[in-house]
N, C-alpha and C positions, 0 to 999 in steps of 0.2 A: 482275336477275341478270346479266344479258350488263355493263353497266356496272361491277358489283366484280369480275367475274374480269377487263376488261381495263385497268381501273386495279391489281389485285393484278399483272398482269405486268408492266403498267409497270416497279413500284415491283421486282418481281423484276430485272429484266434491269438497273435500274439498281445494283444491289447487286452483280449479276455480273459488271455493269462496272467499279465499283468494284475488285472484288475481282481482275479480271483485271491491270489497271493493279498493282493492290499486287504482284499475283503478277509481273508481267513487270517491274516494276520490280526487286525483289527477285534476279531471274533474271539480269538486265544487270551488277545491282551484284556478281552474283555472279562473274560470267564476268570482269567488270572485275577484281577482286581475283583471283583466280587469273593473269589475262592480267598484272599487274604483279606476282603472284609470279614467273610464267615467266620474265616480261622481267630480275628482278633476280637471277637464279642466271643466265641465261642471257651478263650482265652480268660476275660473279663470276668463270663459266669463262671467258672471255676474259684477263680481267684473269689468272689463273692460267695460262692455255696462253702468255700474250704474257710470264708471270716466266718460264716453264719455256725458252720459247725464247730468252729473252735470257739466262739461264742457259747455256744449252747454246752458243750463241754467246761467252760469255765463258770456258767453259770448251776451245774450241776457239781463241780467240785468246791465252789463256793457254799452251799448246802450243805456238802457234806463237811466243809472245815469247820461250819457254824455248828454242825452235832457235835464235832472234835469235842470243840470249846465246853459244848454243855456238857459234855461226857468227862471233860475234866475237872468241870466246878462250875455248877450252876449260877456260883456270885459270877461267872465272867460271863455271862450274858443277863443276868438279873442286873448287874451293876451300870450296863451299858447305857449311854445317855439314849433316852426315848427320843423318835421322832428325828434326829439327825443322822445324817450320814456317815457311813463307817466303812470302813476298810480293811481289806483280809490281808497280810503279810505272813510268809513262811521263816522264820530265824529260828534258829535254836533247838530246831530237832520239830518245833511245832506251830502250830497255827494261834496268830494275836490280832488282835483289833487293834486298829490307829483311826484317825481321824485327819490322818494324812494322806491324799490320794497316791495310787499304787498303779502303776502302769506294768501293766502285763503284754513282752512278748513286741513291746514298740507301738503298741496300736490301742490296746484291751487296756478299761477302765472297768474295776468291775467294785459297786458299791452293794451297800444293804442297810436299810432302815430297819430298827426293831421298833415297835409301836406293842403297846399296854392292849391286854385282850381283856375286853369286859364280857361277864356272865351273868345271867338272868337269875332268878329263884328257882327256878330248874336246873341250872350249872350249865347252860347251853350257852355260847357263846353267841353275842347279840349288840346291837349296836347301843345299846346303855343298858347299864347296870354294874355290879362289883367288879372293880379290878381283882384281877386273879393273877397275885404274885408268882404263881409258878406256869404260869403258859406265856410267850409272847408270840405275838404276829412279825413273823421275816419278809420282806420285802425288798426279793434281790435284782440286783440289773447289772449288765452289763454293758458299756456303750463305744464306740468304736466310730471312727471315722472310713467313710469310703468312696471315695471319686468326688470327696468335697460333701457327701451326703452324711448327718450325722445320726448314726444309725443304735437300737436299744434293743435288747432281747431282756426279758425280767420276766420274774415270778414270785409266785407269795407259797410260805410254807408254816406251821406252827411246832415252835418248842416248848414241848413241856419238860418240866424238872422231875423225870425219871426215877431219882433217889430220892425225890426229897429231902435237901438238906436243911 
């Protein structure tokens, strides 16, 4: 009697070992698969926070190229077609307008509208009244593709003609 029950536990405990191993295996592979889902969204947002800030950094040096321009001569932003889109390109030691799109970096599309700022009899800027040949409204954007999502950062700024020319 005492000989079948402790071959029967034997043969139990070796079952439950078995069975622990499949379980704890199972448990690892689990944790493993979730740990490299974490790790590839965690991947994802990066790559997305480092477009977003190279965005916003292009849309900030786009700003400043637009002072460039005014700071060289008021006619090169006075002159600029109103209301259509425009483009920032670096040749020649400095920054020019085209109205050819400019791809920045393989991804980054970065445009700007200048638009006519009208002034009231108080000289406040208003949505009707005088054009005011020496201020325009910039309205910049940058737009970018990301996981098939098509994505914008922009902002509005105003230039005035400083010298007066």
């Amino acid at each position: 009697g005492n000989r079948i029950s402790i071959i029967y536990c034997m043969r139990n405990s070796k079952g439950f070992a078995i069975l622990e191993i499949v379980v704890s295996v199972g448990l690892i592979a689990a944790s493993l698969f979730a740990l490299a889902g974490t790790a590839q969204l965690a991947y994802r947002a990066t790559i997305e926070a480092s477009d977003r800030t190279r965005a916003g950094f292009l849309l900030e040096e786009g700003f400043e190229a637009v002072k460039t321009i005014r700071d060289n001569s008021w006619s090169g932003i006075k002159n600029l077609a109103l209301d259509q889109p425009q483009y920032l390109e670096f040749s020649g030691g400095r920054w020019n307008t085209t109205t050819t799109p400019q791809t920045t970096d393989g991804i980054f599309t970065r445009s700007f509208i200048a638009r006519a700022v009208l002034r009231d009899a108080a000289e406040n800027i208003a949505p009707a009244g005088a054009s005011d040949p020496n201020t325009r409204k910039i309205e910049f954007s940058v737009a970018w593709d990301e996981r098939g999502r098509n994505l914008t950062m922009s902002g509005v700024s105003y230039l005035t003609n400083l010298f007066l020319e």
